[in-house]
DOLUM-444941 format. One record per residue (C-alpha): residue number from 1; residue in one letter; x, y, z. Coordinates in pm, 1 decimal, always signed. Example, Ala and Ser with C-alpha at 12.3 -4.5 7.8 and 13.67 -1.06 7.14 Angstrom:
DOLUM-444941
node torvo:1; kedo:A; X:+1230.0; Y:-450.0; Z:+780.0
node torvo:2; kedo:S; X:+1367.0; Y:-106.0; Z:+714.0
END
This chain:
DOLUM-444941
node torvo:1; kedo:X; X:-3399.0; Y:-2060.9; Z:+1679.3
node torvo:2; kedo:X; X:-3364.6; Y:-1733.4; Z:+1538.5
node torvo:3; kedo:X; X:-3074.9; Y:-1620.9; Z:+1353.0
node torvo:4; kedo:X; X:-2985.1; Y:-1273.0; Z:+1480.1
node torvo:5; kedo:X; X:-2687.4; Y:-1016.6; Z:+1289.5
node torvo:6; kedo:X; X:-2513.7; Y:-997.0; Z:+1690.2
node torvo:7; kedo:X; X:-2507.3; Y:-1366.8; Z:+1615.1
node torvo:8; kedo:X; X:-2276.0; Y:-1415.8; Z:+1289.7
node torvo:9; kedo:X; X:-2098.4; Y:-1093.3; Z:+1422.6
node torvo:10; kedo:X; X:-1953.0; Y:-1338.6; Z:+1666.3
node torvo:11; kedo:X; X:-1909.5; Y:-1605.0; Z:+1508.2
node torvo:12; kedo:X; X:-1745.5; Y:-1425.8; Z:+1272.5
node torvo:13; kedo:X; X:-1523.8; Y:-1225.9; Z:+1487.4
node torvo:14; kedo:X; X:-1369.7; Y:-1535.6; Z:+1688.8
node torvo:15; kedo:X; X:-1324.9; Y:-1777.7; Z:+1398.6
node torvo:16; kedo:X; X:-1226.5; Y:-1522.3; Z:+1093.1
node torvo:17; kedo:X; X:-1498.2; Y:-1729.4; Z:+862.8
node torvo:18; kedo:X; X:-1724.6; Y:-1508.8; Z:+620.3
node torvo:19; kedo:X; X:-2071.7; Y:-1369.7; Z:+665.9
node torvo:20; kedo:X; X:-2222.5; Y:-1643.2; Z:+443.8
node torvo:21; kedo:X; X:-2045.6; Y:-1930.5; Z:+612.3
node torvo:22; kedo:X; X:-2118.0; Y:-1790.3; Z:+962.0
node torvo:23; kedo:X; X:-2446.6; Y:-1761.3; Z:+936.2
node torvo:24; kedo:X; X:-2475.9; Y:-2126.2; Z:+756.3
node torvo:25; kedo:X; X:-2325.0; Y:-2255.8; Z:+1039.9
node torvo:26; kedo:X; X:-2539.2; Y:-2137.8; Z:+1302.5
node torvo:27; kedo:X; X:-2844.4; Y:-2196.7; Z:+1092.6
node torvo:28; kedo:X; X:-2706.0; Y:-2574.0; Z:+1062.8
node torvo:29; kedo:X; X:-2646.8; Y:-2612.6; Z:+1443.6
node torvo:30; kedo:X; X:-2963.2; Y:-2410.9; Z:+1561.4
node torvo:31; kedo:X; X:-2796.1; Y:-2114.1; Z:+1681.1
node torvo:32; kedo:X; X:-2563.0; Y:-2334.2; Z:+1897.5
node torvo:33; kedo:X; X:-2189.7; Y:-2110.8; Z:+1899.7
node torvo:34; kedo:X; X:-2000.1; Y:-2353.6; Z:+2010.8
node torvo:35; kedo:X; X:-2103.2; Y:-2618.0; Z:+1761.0
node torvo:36; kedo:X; X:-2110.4; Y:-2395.3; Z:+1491.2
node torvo:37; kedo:X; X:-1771.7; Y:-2276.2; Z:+1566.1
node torvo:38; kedo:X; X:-1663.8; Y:-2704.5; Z:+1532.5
node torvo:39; kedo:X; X:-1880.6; Y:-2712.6; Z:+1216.9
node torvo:40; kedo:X; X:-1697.2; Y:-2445.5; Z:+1062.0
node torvo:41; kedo:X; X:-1344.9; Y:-2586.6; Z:+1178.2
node torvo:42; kedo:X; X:-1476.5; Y:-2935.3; Z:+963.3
node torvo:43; kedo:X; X:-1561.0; Y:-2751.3; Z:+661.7
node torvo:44; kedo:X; X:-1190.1; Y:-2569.0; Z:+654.9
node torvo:45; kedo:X; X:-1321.0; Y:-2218.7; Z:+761.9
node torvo:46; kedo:X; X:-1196.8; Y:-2142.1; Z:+1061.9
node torvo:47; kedo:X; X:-854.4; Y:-2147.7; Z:+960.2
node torvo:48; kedo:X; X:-839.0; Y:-1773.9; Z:+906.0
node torvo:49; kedo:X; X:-865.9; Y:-1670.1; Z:+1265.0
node torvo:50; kedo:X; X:-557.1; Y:-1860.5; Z:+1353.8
node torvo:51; kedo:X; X:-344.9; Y:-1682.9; Z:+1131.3
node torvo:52; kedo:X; X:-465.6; Y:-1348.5; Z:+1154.8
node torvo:53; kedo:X; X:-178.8; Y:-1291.0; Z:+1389.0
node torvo:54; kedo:X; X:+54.9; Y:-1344.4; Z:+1101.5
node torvo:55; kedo:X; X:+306.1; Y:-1090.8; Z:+975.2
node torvo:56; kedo:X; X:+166.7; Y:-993.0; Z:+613.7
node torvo:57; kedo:X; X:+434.2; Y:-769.5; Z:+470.3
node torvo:58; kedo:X; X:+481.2; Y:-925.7; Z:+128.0
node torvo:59; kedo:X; X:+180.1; Y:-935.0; Z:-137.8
node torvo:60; kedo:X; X:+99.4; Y:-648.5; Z:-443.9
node torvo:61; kedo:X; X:+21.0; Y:-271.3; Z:-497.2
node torvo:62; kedo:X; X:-224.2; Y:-303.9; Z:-786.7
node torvo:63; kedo:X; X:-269.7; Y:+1.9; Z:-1001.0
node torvo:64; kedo:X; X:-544.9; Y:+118.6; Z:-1197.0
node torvo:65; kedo:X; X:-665.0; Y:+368.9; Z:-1390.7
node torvo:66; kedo:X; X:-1051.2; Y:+482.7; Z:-1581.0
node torvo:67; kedo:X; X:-1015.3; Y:+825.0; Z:-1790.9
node torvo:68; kedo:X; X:-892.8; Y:+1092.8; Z:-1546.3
node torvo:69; kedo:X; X:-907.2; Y:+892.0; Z:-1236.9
node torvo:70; kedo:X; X:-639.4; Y:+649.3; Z:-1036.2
node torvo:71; kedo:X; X:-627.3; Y:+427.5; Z:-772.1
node torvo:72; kedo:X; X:-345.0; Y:+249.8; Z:-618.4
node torvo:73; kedo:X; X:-444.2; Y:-33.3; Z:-348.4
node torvo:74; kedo:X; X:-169.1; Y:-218.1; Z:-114.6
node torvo:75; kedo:X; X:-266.8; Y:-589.2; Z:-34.6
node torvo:76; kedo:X; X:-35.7; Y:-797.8; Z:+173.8
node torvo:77; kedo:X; X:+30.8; Y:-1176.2; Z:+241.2
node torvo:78; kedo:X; X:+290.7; Y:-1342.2; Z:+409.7
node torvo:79; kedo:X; X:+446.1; Y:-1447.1; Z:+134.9
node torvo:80; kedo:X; X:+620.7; Y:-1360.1; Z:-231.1
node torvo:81; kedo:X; X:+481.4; Y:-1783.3; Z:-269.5
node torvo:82; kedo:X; X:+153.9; Y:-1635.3; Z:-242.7
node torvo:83; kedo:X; X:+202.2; Y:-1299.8; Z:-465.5
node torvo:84; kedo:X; X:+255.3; Y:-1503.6; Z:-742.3
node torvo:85; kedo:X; X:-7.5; Y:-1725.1; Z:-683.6
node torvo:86; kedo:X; X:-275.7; Y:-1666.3; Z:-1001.1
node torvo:87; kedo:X; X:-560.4; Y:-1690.9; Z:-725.9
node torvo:88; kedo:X; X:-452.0; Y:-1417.0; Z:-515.2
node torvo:89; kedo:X; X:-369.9; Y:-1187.2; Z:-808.1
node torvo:90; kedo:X; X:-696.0; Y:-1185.7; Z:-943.3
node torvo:91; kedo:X; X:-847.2; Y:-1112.4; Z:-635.6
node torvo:92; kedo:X; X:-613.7; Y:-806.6; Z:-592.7
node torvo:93; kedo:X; X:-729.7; Y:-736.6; Z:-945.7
node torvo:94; kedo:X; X:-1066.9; Y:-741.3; Z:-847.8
node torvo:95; kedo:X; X:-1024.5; Y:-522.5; Z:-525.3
node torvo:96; kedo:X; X:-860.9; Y:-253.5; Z:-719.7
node torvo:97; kedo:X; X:-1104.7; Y:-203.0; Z:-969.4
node torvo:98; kedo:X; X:-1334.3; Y:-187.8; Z:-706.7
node torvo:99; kedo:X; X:-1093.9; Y:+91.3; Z:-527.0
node torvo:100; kedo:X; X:-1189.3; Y:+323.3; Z:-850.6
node torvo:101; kedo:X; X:-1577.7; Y:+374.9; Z:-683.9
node torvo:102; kedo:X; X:-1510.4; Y:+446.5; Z:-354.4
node torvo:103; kedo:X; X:-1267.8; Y:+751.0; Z:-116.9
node torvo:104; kedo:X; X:-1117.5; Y:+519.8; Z:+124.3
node torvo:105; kedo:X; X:-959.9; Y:+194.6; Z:+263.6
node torvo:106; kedo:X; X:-1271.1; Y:+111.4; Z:+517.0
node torvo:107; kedo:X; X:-1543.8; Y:+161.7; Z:+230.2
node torvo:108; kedo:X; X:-1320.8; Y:-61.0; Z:-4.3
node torvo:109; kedo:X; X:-1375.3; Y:-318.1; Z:+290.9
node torvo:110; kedo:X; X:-1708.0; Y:-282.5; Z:+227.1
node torvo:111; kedo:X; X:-1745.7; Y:-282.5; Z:-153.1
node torvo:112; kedo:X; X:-1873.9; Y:-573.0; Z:-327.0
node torvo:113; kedo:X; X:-1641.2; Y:-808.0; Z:-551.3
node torvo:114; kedo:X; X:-1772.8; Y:-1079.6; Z:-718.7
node torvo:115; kedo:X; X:-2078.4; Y:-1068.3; Z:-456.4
node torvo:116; kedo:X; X:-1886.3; Y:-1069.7; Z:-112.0
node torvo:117; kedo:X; X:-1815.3; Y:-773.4; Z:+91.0
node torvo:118; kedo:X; X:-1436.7; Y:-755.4; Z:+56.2
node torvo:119; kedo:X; X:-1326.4; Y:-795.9; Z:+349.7
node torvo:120; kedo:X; X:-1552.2; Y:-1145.2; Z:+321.5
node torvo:121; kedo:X; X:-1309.1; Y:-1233.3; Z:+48.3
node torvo:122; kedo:X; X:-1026.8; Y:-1156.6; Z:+147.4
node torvo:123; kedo:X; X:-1114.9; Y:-1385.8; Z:+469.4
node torvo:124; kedo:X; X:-1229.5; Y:-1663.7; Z:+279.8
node torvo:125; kedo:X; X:-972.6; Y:-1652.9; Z:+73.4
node torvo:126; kedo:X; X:-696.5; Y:-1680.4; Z:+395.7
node torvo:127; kedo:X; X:-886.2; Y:-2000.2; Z:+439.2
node torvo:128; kedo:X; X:-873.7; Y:-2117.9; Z:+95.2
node torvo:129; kedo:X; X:-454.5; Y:-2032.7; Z:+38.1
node torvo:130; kedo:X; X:-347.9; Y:-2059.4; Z:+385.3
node torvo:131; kedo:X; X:-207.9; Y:-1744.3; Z:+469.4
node torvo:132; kedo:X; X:-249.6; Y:-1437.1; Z:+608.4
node torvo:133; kedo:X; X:-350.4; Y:-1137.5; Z:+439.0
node torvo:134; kedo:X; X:-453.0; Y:-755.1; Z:+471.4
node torvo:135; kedo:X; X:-602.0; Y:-453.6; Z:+276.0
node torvo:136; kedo:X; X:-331.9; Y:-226.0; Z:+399.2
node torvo:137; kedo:X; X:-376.3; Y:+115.6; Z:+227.2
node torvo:138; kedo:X; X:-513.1; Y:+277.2; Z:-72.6
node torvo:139; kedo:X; X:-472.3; Y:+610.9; Z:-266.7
node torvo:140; kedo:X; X:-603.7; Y:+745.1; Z:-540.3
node torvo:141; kedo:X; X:-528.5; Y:+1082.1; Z:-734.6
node torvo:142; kedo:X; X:-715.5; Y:+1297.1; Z:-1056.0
node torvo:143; kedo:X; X:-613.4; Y:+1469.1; Z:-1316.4
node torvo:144; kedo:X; X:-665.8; Y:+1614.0; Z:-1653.9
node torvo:145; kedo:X; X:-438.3; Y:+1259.4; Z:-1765.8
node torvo:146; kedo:X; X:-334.3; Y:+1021.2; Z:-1499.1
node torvo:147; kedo:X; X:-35.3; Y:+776.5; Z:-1586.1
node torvo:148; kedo:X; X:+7.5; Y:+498.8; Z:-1401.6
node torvo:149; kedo:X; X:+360.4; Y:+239.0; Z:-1407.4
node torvo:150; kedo:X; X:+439.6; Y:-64.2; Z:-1180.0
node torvo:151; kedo:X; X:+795.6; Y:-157.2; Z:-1079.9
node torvo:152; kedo:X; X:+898.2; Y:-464.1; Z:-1066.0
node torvo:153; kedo:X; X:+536.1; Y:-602.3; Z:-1186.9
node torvo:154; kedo:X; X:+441.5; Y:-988.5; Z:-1077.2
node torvo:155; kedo:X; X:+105.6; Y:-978.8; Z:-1400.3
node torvo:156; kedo:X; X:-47.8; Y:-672.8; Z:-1567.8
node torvo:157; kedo:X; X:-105.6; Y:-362.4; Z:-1331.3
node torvo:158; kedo:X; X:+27.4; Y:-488.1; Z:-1047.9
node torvo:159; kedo:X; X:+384.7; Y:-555.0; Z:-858.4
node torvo:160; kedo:X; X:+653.0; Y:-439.0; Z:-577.0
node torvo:161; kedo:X; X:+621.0; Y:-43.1; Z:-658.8
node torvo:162; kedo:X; X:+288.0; Y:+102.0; Z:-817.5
node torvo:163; kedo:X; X:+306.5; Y:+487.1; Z:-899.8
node torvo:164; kedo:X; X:+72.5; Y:+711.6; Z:-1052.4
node torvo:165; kedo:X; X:+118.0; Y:+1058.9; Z:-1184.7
node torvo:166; kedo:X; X:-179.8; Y:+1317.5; Z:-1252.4
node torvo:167; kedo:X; X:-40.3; Y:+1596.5; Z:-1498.3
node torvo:168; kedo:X; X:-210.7; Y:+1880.0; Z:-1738.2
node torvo:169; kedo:X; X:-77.3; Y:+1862.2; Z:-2079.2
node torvo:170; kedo:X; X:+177.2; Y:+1649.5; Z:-2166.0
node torvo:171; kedo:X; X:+147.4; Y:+1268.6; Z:-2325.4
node torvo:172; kedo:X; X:+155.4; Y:+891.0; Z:-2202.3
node torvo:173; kedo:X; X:+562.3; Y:+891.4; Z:-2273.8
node torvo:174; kedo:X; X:+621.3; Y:+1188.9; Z:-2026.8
node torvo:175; kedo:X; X:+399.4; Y:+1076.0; Z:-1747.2
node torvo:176; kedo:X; X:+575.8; Y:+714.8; Z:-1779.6
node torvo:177; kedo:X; X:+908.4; Y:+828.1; Z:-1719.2
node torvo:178; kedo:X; X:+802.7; Y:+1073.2; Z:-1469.8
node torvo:179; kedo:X; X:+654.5; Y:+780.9; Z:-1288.7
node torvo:180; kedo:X; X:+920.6; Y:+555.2; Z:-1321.6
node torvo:181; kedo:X; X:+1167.7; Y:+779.3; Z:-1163.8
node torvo:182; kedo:X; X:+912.7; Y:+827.8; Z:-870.6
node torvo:183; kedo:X; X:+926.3; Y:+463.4; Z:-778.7
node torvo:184; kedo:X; X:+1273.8; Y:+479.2; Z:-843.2
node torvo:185; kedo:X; X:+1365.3; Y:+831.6; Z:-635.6
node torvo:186; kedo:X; X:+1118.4; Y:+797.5; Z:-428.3
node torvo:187; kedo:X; X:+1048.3; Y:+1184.5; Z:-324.3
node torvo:188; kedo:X; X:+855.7; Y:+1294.0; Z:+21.9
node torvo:189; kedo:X; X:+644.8; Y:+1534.9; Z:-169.0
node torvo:190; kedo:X; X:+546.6; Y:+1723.4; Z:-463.0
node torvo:191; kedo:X; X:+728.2; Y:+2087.6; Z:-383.1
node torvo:192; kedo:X; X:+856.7; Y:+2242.8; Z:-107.0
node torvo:193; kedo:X; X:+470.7; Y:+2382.9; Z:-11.9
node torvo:194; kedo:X; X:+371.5; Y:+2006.9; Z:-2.3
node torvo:195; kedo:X; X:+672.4; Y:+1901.9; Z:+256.1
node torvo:196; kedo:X; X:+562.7; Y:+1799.2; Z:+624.5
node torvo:197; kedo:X; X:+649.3; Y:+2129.0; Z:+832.6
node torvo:198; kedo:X; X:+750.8; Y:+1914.7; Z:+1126.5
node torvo:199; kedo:X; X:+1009.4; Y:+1683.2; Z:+876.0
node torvo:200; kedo:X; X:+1188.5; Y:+2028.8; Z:+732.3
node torvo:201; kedo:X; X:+1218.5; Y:+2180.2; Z:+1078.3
node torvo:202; kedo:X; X:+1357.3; Y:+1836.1; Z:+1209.7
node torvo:203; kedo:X; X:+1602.0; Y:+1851.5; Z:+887.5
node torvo:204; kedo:X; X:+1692.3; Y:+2205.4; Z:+962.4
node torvo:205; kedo:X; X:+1744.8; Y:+2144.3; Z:+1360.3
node torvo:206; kedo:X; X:+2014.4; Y:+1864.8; Z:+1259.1
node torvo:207; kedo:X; X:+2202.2; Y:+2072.7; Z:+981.3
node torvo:208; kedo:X; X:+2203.5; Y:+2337.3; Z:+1296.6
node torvo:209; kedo:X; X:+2366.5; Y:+2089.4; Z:+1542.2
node torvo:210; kedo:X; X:+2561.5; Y:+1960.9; Z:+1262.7
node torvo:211; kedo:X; X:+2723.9; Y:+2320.4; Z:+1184.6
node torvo:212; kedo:X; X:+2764.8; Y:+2409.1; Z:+1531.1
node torvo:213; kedo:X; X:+2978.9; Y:+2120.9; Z:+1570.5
node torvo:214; kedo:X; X:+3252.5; Y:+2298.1; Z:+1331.3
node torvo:215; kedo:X; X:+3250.0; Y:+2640.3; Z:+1590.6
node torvo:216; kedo:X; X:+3202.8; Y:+2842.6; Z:+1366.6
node torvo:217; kedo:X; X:+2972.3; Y:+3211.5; Z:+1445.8
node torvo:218; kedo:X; X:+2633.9; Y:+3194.8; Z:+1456.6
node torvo:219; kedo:X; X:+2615.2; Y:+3465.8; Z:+1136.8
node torvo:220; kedo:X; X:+2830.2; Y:+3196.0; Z:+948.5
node torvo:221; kedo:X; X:+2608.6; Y:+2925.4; Z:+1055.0
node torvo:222; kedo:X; X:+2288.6; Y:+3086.2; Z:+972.3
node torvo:223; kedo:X; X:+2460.3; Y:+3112.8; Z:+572.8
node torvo:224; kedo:X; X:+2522.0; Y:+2777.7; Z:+579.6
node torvo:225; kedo:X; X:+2193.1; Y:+2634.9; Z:+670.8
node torvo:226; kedo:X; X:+2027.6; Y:+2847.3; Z:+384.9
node torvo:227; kedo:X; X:+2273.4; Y:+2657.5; Z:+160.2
node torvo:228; kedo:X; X:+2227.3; Y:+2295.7; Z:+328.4
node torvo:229; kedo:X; X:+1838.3; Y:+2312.6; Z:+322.1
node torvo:230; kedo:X; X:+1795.6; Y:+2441.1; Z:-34.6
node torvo:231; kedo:X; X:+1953.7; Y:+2140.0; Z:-100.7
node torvo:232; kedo:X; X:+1749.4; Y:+1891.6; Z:+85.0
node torvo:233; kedo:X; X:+1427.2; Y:+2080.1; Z:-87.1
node torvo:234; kedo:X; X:+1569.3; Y:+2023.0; Z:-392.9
node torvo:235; kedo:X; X:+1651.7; Y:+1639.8; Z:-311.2
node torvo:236; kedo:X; X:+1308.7; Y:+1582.6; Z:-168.5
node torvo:237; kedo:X; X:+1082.0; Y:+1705.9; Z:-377.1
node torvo:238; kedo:X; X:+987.1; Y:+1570.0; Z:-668.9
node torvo:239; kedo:X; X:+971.3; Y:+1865.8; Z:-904.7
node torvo:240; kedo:X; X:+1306.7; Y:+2010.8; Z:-800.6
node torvo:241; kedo:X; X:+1496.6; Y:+1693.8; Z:-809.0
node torvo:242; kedo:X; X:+1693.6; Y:+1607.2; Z:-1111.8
node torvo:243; kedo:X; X:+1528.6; Y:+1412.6; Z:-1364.1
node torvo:244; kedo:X; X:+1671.2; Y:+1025.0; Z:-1400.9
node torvo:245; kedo:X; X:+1609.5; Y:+1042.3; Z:-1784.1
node torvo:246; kedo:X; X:+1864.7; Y:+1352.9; Z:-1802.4
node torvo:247; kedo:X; X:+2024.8; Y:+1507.4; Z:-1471.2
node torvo:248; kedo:X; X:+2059.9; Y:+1809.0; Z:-1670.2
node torvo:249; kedo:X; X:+1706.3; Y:+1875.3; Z:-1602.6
node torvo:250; kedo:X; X:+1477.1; Y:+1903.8; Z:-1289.6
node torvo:251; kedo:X; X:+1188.2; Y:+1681.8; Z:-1325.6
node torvo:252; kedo:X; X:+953.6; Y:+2042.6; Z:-1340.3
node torvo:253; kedo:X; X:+1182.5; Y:+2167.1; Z:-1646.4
node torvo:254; kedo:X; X:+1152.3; Y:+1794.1; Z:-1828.6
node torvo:255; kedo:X; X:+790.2; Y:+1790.8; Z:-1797.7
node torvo:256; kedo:X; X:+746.3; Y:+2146.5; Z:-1936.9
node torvo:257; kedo:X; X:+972.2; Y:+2075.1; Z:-2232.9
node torvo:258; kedo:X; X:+709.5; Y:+1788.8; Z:-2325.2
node torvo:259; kedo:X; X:+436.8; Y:+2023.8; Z:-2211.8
node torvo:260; kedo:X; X:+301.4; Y:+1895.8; Z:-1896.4
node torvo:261; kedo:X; X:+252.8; Y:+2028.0; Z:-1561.4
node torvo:262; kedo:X; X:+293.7; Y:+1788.7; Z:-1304.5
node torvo:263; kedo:X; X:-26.9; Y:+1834.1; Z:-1043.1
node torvo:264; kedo:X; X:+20.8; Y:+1488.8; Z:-834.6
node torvo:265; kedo:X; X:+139.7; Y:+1164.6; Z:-769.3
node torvo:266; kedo:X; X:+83.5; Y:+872.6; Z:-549.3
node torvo:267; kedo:X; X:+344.9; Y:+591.1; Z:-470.0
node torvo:268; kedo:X; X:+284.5; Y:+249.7; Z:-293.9
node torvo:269; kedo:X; X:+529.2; Y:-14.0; Z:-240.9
node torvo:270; kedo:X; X:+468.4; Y:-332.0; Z:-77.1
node torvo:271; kedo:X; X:+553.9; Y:-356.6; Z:+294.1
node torvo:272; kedo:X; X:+671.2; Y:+5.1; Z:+330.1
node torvo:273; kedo:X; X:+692.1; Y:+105.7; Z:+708.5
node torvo:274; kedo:X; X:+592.1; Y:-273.7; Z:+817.7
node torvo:275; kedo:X; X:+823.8; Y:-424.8; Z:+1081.4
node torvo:276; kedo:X; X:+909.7; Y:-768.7; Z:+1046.5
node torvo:277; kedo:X; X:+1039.9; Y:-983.1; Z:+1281.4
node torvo:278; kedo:X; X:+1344.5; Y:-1189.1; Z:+1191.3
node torvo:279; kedo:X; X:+1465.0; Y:-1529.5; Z:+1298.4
node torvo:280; kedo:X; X:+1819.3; Y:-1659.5; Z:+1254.4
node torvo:281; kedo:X; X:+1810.7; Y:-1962.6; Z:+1092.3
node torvo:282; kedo:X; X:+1904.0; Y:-2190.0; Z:+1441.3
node torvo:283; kedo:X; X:+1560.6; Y:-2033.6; Z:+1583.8
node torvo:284; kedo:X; X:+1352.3; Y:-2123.5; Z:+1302.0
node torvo:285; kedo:X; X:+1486.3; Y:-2488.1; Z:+1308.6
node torvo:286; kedo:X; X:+1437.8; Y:-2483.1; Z:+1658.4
node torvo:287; kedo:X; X:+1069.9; Y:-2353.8; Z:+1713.2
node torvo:288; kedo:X; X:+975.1; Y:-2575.7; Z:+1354.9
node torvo:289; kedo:X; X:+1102.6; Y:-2901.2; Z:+1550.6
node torvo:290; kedo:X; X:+858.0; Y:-2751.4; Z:+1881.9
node torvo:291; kedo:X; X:+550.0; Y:-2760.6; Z:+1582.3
END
């Protein structure tokens, strides 16, 4: 029987296994689905689809970076176990260099590393470590130099918190401790031209409520909001805020003292934004002893 691409599509789709496998397994049970869906669950690789309903909100943000261009690539498991696990990191390793050729999470899905498709690997590799797993997010950023740090780093170039800075001037030592107090500070944007219009109105509409609450006139208020959102530009962006390696300075006045003009920066950090779903310990006894 013929073999068609609709074929391993499903297959693939209701037992998680990859291309290669899928299309093995019909080819061994003559286009059968149901059989090839039991060969595949003898052979170990059907074990994805069952836990592709996992929470994945541990895992790495690997960074890397090729002359004046950056990437920074977000891939989760369910686990820290599994973050440290050599096998997984060197498939994150692999993924990110791949992240360097291509503009966006879905054709990173689709790149090749080490032959598979890599959403294929990362799939197998579920199978193969018995856990969930997801390519969450990338970014990447250019620049005349691009710096790149990891916080908290698990091997080389990857860890908790991956940052990268894009600058124009400036050296290595600048752009490292301008990253490192990204993934420590954490600002929303770049400058105030960069901030979300809807996030500074919001900020603005509760400083309003908030003064209102005192009674004072409208005139008065008005004065104090000019105040009260200079400082939350100044707090949220990154070149206005003050510098961790000396408060004295704003991160734009430290980087033009070492002669650098800061033109970007991208920060990942594992499980940012993911909701996870906690137990109490009684519960997780309790629904372990129900298997």
């Amino acid at each position: 029987m013929a073999i068609t691409a609709a074929m391993v599509k499903e297959l693939r789709e209701s037992t998680g296994a990859g291309m290669m496998d899928a299309k093995k397994a019909l080819v061994e049970n003559d286009g059968d689905m149901e059989a090839a869906v039991d060969w595949l669950r003898t052979k170990g690789l059907a074990k994805a689809a069952k836990k592709s309903g996992r929470t994945a909100a541990e895992g790495l943000v690997a960074v890397v970076v090729e002359g004046g261009k950056g990437v920074a690539v977000e891939i989760n498991s369910e686990t820290d176990f599994v973050a440290k696990n050599a096998e997984f990191q060197e498939m994150v390793s692999g993924i990110a260099t791949a992240a360097l050729g291509v503009d966006s999470v879905e054709a990173l899905a689709d790149a090749e590393v080490a032959g598979k498709p890599v959403a294929t690997l990362i799939t197998d590799k579920i199978a193969t470590i018995g856990e969930n797993m997801n390519l969450r997010r990338m970014a990447g950023i250019e620049g005349e130099t691009v710096v790149a740090y990891v916080h908290n780093a698990a091997t080389a170039g990857m860890g908790k918190i991956g940052v990268l800075v894009s600058m124009n001037g400036g050296n290595e030592a600048i752009g490292k401790q301008i990253a490192m107090h990204i993934a420590a500070v954490n600002p929303a944007a770049l400058s105030e031209a960069d901030l979300d219009a809807s996030v500074v109105e919001k900020e603005k509409q509760v400083q309003m409520d908030i003064a209102r609450e005192s009674g004072k006139p409208e005139q008065v208020i008005e004065k104090m909001i000019v105040g009260r959102m200079k400082k939350f530009v100044a707090e949220a962006t990154l070149l206005n805020q003050q510098f961790v390696v000396n408060p004295d300075l704003t991160v734009e006045a430290a980087a033009k003292e070492a002669g650098a003009t800061i033109t970007g920066f991208v920060r990942l950090e594992v499980g940012e934004g993911i909701e996870v779903e906690k137990e109490d310990f009684a519960a997780e006894v309790a629904k372990a002893a129900q298997g």
